[in-house]
PAPA-890156 format. One line per 2 residues: number of its first residue (from 1); their letters; for each residue x, y, z of C-alpha. Coordinates in steps of 0.5 Angstrom, whole numbers, plus 500, padded with zeros to 3 digits. Layout:
<nodes>
NUM = a = X/Y/Z | ...
</nodes>
This chain:
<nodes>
1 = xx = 088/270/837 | 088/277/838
3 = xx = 085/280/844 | 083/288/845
5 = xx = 087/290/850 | 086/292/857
7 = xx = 084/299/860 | 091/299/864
9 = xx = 094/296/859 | 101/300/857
11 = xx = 100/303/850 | 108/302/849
13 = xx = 114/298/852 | 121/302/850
15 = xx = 121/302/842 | 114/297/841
17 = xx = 108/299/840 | 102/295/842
19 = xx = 098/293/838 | 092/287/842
21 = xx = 093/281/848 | 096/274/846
23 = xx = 095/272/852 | 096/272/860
25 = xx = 099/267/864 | 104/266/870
27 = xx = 109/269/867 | 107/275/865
29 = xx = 103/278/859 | 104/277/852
31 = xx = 103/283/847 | 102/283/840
33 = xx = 107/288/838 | 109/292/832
35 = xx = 118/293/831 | 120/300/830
37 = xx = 122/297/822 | 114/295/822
39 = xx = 115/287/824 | 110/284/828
41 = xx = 113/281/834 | 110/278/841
43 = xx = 113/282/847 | 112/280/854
45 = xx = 112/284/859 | 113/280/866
47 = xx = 109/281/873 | 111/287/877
49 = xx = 111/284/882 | 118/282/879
51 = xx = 120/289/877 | 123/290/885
53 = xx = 127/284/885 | 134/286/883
55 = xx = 137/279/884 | 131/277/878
57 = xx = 133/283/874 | 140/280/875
59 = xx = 138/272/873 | 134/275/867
61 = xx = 140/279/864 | 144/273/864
63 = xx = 139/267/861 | 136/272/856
65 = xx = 142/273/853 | 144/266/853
67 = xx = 137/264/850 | 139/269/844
69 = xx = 144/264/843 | 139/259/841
71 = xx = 139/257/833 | 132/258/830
73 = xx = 131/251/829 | 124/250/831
75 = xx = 124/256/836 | 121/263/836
77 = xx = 128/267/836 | 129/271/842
79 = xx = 130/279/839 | 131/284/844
81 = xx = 129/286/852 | 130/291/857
83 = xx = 131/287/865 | 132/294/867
85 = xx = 125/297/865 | 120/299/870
87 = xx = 116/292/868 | 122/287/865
89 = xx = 119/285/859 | 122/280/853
91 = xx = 121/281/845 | 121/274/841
93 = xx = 119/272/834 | 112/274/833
95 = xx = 109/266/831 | 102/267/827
97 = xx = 099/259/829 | 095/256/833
99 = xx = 099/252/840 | 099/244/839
101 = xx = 093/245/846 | 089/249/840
103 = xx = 090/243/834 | 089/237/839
105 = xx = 082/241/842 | 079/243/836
107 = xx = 081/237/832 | 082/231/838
109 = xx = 090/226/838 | 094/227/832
111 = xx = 097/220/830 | 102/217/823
113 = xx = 106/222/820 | 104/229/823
115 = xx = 105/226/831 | 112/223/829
117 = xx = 114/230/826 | 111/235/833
119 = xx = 116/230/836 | 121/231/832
121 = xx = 120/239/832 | 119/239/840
123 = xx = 126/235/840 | 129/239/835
125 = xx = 128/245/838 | 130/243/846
127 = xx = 137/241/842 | 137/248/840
129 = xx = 135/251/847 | 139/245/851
131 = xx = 145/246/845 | 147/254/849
133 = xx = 147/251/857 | 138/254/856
135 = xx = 133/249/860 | 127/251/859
137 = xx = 123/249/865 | 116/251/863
139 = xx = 114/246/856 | 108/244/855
141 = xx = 103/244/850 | 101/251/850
143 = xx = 108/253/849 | 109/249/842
145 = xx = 106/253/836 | 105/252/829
147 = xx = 107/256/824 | 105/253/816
149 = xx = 105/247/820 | 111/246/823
151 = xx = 112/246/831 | 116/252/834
153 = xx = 117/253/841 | 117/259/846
155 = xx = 118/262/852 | 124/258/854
157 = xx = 129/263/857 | 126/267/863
159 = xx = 123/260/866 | 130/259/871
161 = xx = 130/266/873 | 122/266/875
163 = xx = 123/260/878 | 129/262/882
165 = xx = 126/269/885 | 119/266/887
167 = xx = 123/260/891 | 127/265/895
169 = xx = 120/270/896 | 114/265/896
171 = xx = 114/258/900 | 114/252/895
173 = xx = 112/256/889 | 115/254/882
175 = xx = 115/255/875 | 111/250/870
177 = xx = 105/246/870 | 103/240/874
179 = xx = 102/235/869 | 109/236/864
181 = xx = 113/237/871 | 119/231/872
183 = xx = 120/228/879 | 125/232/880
185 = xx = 122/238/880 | 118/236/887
187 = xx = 125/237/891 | 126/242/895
189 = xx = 132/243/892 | 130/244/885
191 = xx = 134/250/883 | 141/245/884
193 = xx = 138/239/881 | 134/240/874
195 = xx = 137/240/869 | 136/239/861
197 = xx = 133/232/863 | 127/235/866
199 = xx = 125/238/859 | 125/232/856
201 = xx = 121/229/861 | 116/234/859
203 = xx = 117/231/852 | 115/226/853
205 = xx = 109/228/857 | 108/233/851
207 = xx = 108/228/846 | 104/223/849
209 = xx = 098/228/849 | 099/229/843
211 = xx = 097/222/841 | 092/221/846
213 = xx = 089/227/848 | 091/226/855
215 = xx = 097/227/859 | 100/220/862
217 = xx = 100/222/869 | 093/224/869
219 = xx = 089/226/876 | 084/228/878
221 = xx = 088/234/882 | 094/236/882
223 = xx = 097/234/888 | 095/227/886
225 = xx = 098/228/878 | 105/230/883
227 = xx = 103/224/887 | 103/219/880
229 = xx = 108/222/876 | 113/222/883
231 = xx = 111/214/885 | 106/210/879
233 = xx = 108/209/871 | 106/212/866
235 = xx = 100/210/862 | 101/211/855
237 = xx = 094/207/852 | 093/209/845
239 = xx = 100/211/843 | 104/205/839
241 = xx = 110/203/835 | 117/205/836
243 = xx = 114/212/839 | 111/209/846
245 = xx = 118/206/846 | 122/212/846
247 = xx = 117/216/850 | 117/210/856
249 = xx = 125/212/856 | 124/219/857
251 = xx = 119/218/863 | 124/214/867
253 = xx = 123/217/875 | 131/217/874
255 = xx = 133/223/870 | 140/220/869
257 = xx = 135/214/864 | 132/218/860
259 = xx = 136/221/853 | 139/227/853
261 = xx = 135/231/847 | 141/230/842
263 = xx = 140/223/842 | 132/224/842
265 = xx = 134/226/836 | 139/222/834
267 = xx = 134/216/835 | 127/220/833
269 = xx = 131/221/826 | 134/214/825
271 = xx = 127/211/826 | 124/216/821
273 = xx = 122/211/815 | 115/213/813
275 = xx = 118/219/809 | 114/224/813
277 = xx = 120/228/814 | 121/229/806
279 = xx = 115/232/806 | 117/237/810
281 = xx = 124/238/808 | 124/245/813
283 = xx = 123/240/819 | 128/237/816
285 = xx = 134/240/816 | 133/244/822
287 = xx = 133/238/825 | 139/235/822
289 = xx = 142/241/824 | 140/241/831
291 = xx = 143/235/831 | 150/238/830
293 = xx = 150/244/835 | 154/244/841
295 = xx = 152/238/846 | 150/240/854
297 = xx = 149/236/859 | 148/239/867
299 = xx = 151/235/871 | 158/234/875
301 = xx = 161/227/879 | 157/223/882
303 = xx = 157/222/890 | 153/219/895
305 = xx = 149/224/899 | 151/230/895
307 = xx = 149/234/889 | 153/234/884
309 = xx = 158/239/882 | 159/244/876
311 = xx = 155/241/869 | 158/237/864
313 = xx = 159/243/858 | 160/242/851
315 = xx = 165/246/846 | 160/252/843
317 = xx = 163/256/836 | 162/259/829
319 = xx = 155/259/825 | 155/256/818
321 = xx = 150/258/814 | 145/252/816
323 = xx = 147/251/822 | 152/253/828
325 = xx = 157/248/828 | 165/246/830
327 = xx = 169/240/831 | 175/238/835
329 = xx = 182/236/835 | 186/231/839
331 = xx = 193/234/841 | 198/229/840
333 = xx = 202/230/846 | 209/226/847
335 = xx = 211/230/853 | 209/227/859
337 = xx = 205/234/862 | 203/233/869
339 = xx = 198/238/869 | 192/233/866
341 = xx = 187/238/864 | 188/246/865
343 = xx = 188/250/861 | 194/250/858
345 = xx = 193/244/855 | 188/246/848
347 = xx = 194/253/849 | 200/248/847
349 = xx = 196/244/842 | 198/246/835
351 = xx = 195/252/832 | 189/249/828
353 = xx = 188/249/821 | 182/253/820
355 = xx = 184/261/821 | 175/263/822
357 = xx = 175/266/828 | 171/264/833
359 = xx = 166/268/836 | 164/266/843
361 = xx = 166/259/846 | 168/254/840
363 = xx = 161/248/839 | 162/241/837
365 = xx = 158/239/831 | 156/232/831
367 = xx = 160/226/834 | 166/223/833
369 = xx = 169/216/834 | 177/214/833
371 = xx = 180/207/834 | 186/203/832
373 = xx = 182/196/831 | 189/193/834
375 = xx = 184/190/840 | 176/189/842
377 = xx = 175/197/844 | 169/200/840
379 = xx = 169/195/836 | 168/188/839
381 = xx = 170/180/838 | 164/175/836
383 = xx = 168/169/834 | 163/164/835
385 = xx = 165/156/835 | 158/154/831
387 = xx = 158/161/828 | 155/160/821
389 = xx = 155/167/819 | 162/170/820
391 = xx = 166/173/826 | 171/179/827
393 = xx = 177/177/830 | 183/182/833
395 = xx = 191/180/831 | 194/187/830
397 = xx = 188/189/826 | 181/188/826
399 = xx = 179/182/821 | 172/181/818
401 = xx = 171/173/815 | 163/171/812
403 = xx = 163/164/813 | 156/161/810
405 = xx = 154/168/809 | 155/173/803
407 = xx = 156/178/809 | 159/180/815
409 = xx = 158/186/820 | 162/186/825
411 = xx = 159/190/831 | 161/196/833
413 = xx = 160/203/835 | 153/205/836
415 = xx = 154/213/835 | 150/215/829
417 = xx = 151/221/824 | 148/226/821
419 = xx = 150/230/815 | 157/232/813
421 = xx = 162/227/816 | 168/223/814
423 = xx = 170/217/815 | 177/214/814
425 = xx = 180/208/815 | 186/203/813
427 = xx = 183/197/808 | 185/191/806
429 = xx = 183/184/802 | 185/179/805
431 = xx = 183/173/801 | 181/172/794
433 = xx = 173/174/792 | 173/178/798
435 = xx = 170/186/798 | 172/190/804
437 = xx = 164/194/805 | 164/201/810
439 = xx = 157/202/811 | 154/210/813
441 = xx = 148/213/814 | 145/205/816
443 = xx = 137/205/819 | 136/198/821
445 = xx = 139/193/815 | 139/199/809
447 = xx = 144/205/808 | 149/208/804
449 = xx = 155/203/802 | 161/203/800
451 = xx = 165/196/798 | 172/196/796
453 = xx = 174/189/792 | 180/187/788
455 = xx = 178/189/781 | 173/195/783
457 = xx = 169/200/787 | 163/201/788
459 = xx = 159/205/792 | 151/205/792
461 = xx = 145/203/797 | 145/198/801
463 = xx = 137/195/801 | 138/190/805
465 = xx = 145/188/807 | 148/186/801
467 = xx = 142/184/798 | 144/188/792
469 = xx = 146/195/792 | 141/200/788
471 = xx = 143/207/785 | 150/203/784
473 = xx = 156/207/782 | 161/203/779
475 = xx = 169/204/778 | 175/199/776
477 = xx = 179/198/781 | 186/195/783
479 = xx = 189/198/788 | 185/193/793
481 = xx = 188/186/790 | 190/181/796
483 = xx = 195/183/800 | 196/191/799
485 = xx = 192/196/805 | 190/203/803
487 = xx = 187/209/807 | 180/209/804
489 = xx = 175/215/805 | 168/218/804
491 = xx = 166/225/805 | 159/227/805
493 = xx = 159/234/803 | 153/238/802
495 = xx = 148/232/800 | 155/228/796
497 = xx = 158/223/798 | 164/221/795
499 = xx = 169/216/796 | 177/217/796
501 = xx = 184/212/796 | 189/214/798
503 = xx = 185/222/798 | 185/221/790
505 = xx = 177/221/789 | 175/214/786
507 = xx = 167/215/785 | 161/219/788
509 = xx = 153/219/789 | 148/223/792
511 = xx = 146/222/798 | 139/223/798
513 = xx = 134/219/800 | 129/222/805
515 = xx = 129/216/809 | 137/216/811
517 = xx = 138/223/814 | 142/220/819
519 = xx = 144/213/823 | 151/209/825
521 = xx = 157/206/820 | 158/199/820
523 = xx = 164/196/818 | 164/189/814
525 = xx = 166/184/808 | 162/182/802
527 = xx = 164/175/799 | 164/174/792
529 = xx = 167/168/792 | 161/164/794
531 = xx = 165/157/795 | 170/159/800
533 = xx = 170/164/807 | 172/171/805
535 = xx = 176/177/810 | 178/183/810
537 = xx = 182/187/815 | 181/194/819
539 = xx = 185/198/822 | 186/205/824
541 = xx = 178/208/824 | 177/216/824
543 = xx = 170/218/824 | 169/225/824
545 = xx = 164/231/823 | 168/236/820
547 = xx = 171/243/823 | 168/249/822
549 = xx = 171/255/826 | 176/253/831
551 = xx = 177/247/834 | 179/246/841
553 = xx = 184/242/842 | 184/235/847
555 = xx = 190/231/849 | 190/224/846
557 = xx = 190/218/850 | 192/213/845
559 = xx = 198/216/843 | 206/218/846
561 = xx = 206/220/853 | 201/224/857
563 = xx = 195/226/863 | 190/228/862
565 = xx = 181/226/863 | 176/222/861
567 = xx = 169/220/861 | 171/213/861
569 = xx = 164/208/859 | 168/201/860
571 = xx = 175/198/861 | 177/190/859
573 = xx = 182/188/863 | 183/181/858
575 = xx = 182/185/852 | 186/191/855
577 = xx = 183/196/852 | 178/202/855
579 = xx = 174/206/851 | 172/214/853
581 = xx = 172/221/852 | 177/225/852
583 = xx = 174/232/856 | 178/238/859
585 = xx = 177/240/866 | 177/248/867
587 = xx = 175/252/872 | 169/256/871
589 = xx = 172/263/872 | 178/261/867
591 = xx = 173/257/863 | 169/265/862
593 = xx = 176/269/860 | 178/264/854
595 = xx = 171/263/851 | 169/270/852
597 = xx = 163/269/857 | 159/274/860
599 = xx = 162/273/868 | 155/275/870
601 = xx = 153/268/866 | 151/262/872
603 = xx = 156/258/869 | 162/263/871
605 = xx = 158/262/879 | 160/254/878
607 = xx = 166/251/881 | 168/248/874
609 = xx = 166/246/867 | 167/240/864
611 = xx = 169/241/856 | 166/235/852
613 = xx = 170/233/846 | 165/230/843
615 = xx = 169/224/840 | 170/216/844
617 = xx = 176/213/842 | 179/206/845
619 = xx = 185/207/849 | 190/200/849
621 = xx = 191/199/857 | 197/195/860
623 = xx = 196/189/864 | 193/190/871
625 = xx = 194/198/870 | 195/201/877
627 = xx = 187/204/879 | 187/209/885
629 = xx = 181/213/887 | 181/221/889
631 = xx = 178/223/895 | 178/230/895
633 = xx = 172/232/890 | 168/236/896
635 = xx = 173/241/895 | 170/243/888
637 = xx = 175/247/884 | 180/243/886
639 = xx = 177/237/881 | 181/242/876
641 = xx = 189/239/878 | 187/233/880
643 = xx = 193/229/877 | 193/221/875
645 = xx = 194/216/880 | 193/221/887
647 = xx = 189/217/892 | 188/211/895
649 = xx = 189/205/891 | 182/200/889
651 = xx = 181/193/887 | 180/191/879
653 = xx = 173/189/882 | 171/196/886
655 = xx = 174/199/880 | 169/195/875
657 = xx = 163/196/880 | 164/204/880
659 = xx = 164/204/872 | 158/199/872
661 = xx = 154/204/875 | 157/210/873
663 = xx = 158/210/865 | 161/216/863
665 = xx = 165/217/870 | 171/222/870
667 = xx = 178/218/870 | 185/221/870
669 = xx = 189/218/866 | 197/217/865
671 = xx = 199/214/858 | 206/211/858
673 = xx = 208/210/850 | 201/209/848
675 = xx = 199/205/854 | 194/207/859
677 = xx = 199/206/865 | 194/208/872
679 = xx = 186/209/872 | 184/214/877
681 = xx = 177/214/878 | 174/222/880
683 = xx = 169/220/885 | 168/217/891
685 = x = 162/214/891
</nodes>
């Protein structure tokens, strides 16, 4: 709703004309404005009191333009502003609808399909926002508006730098509302501390309004709503289903426990099965595009007693159509660099396929997954002496049986998958009546399936985990006879999925139904020989979401002979194996040069950046590999040429304590002809 404008009111602000009042709050004030195109926009212009702080002026520049970076999923989009005008102001998509405090007021809780579509356009659009390093700090309901009936959220990209100018100018002042503030929100050292989790706490907090029409740590005042929300559990009476799960997760005290928004996503999609979203196919798509923009995380190494250094960042790069998106490579490097993670190592990897120039940093689209299958890693052994369904073993290749079952899944990795991707990986029938099935796109026991047998090849959807297929595309087939391995793949590009032998194409479907947008691939055996046990052999797993643009390139630890760094999520010292995440340590200046950042960005201020490649893989480690610890994290940058096996030495059991409560910890890592031969962890908590 318009409102007249104010006597004092300024009739113009640089090139917009003001047409009537939005609204006021503790930012500014927000205008109803008019683009000199004729375009109907929003313009808010900040509080004078800001206007004499150079320091704001500053911070304002640099987290608007960050925020302009935001793709429009689920977002007003940021159009222009002026940090040096007499009153700051900021010009963003003007969005003709009521906000979600409006909807709830007027027609009280939502609950169904419309509750489950405002979850997941408010996680969209923090996937957006959190995808370019923004955090938005101030979500709450009256920043989440309805345009024809799907969510936007605004006012994302000036909360840090108020927030930031009024704790150095007024004693515990803050930028947000009481009620959607995370925990950490409260410390005194804030501006060091929040990160993107604090944002999905507000979620959740937003959502559990939205279904109840209350907030879950509702008080009487707000030092007692700080108190419950700092020291008592939410109370989420009235909110049901797999969606009281989630938002009990993202209003854990920890902000390490809560999803980060992507995978908030991931889950809010993959639980997606009352067809609400194909209803509303514009929230759809945003939404699965948001899942394959560029992944950031605000974080450093742990240490006791200290705040973490630097943040975690994720490679960003060149927009398609639908959606801002890229990959990466693993550069393959048999030369024994002793330099583990500079920058140098993405320069020396070869020259990238596609010749689509980049346009600022270089963004990862979705997750990938790599593993030989020669040892347990992402995919694991479960053979069971009383075991009556099957199991997966390991000889040199992963095997598949059924025993007293038509099936077999073996467990593997949990990563889901949205969009294009492909998936490739050596098959084989080792026994007569046995088809070898990669199941994608899986929800609970329904997904696309593909199964590769000695006469034929057939791909469809799997309703029920091998109790038929329907939509069935059959084709003869006899390269899959007992005894013979081909490279099997499937490509699902622009709503087709299409199956290859060899990269000969062999059969393709669509790959459309509504309920199966996104979720994990499954690796397994089908038994068309009911008398007997069946298996099939795996090896060599590539799953990837597709290159567009540049990739960056990353040093791959399964192969020749290297150093380089990981996120490491487990080691198995009797399987030998460890899995991780390939990353590349920069220092934040250079980080700033080579993916052309403004170097009055706050990134380029941090000691380093951490650049994600986005994929996990199984890494075959020597037995009783040497495992050291580097003790000189304080010393911030120096994090960039830390090379493998510095330090003291550990126990196998200190070493295993360490990554049991810090999954995803930094390790250097020396790879000596394919095997991880030192484990070096970066920290020294």
């Amino acid at each position: 709703m318009t409102h007249s404008m104010m006597p004092n009111d300024p009739r113009r602000l640089g090139d917009y004309e003001l047409l009537g009042r939005l609204g006021e709050g503790g930012m500014g004030t927000v205008f109803l404005g008019r683009s000199p195109d004729g375009r109907l926009v929003a313009v808010k212009m900040l509080r004078a009191e800001h206007a004499w702080d150079t320091e704001f002026r500053g911070r304002f520049r640099s987290e608007v333009n960050r925020a302009r970076e935001v793709p429009g999923f689920c977002t007003a989009a940021v159009l222009d502003a002026d940090p040096d005008h007499d009153t700051p102001y900021l010009v963003v998509e003007y969005v003709d609808g009521p906000s979600l405090s409006d909807v709830i007021r007027e027609r009280g809780p939502l609950d169904g399909g419309t509750l489950h579509s405002v979850a997941v356009g408010v996680a969209t659009a923090l996937a957006a926002i959190h995808g370019v390093g923004v955090i938005h700090r101030d979500l709450k309901p009256q920043n989440v508006l309805f345009s024809l009936g799907t969510p936007k959220v605004i006012d994302f990209g000036i909360a840090r730098a108020l927030e930031a100018t009024s704790r150095h100018t007024k004693t515990d002042q803050m930028v947000g509302t009481v009620a959607y503030m995370a925990p950490e929100r409260f410390d005194s050292d804030s501006d060091h501390t929040v990160g993107p989790a604090a944002d999905v706490f507000a979620w959740g907090v937003v959502v559990a309004y939205a279904a109840t029409g209350r907030t879950p740590f509702r008080a009487d005042s707000p030092a007692a709503t700080a108190a419950r929300i700092l020291t008592q559990p939410p109370d989420l009476t009235g909110l049901d289903g797999s969606l009281r799960d989630l938002v009990g997760r993202t209003l854990a005290k920890d902000p390490a426990e809560r999803p980060t928004a992507h995978e908030l996503l991931d889950l809010l999609l993959a639980a997606e099965t009352g067809g609400a979203l194909a209803q509303r196919p514009e929230l759809l798509m945003a939404a699965e595009a948001a899942q394959l923009t560029g992944r950031v995380r605000t974080s450093g190494v742990r240490a006791p007693g200290r705040r973490r250094a630097g943040r975690w960042v994720a490679v960003a790069a060149a927009a398609t159509v639908v959606c801002a998106g890229a990959g990466f490579a693993l550069a393959r490097d048999q030369r024994g660099e002793a330099s583990v993670s500079s920058p140098s190592a993405s320069r020396s990897a070869p020259a990238p396929r596609s010749s689509v120039a980049v346009a600022g940093p270089p963004r990862i689209q979705g997750p990938g997954v790599s593993d030989q299958l020669d040892r347990p890693g992402l995919w694991k052994a479960d053979r069971a002496a009383d075991s009556a369904a099957g199991w997966c073993t390991f000889d040199r290749r992963m095997l598949a049986t059924t025993h007293m079952s038509p099936l077999y899944q073996c467990k593997g990795s949990p990563d889901s998958f949205a969009g294009d991707q492909t998936i490739t990986a050596d098959v084989g029938v080792v026994s007569p009546g046995a088809c070898a099935v990669i199941w994608f796109r899986m929800v609970d026991q329904r997904g696309y399936a593909a199964s590769f047998c000695e006469n034929e090849i057939r791909l469809g959807i799997d309703e029920s985990s091998g109790n038929g297929f329907t939509s069935e595309q059959r084709v003869a087939s006899t390269a899959f006879r007992v005894g013979r391995t081909h490279r099997a793949g499937i490509a699902v590009r622009n709503g087709i999925a299409q199956v290859t032998v060899d990269g000969t194409p062999a059969v393709s479907m669509p790959v459309t139904d509504p309920q199966l947008v996104a979720g994990r691939v499954v690796l397994g055996v089908l038994n068309d020989a009911s008398d007997r046990d069946a298996t099939v052999a795996f090896a060599n797993v590539d799953l990837r979401s597709p290159v567009v643009g540049q990739p960056a390139h990353f040093t791959d630890p399964t192969t020749g002979s290297s150093q380089s760094v990981v996120e490491l999520y487990s080691y198995d010292p009797v399987a030998h194996s460890a899995v991780a995440q390939p990353v590349i340590v920069m220092d934040s200046a250079d980080y700033c040069k080579q993916f052309k950042i403004d170097p009055s960005d706050i990134r380029c201020s941090d000691p380093f950046q951490i650049v994600e490649s986005r994929t996990k893989v199984t890494i075959p480690v020597r037995s009783a590999p040497k495992l050291t610890v580097w003790e000189n994290v304080d010393g911030g940058a120096d994090i960039v040429s830390v090379r493998a096996g510095a330090g003291r030495s550990i126990s196998a059991a200190k070493f295993t304590k360490w990554l049991t409560a810090s999954q995803g910890g930094l390790v250097a890592v020396t790879v000596t002809n394919g095997e991880a031969t030192t484990l070096t962890k970066i920290d020294n908590s």
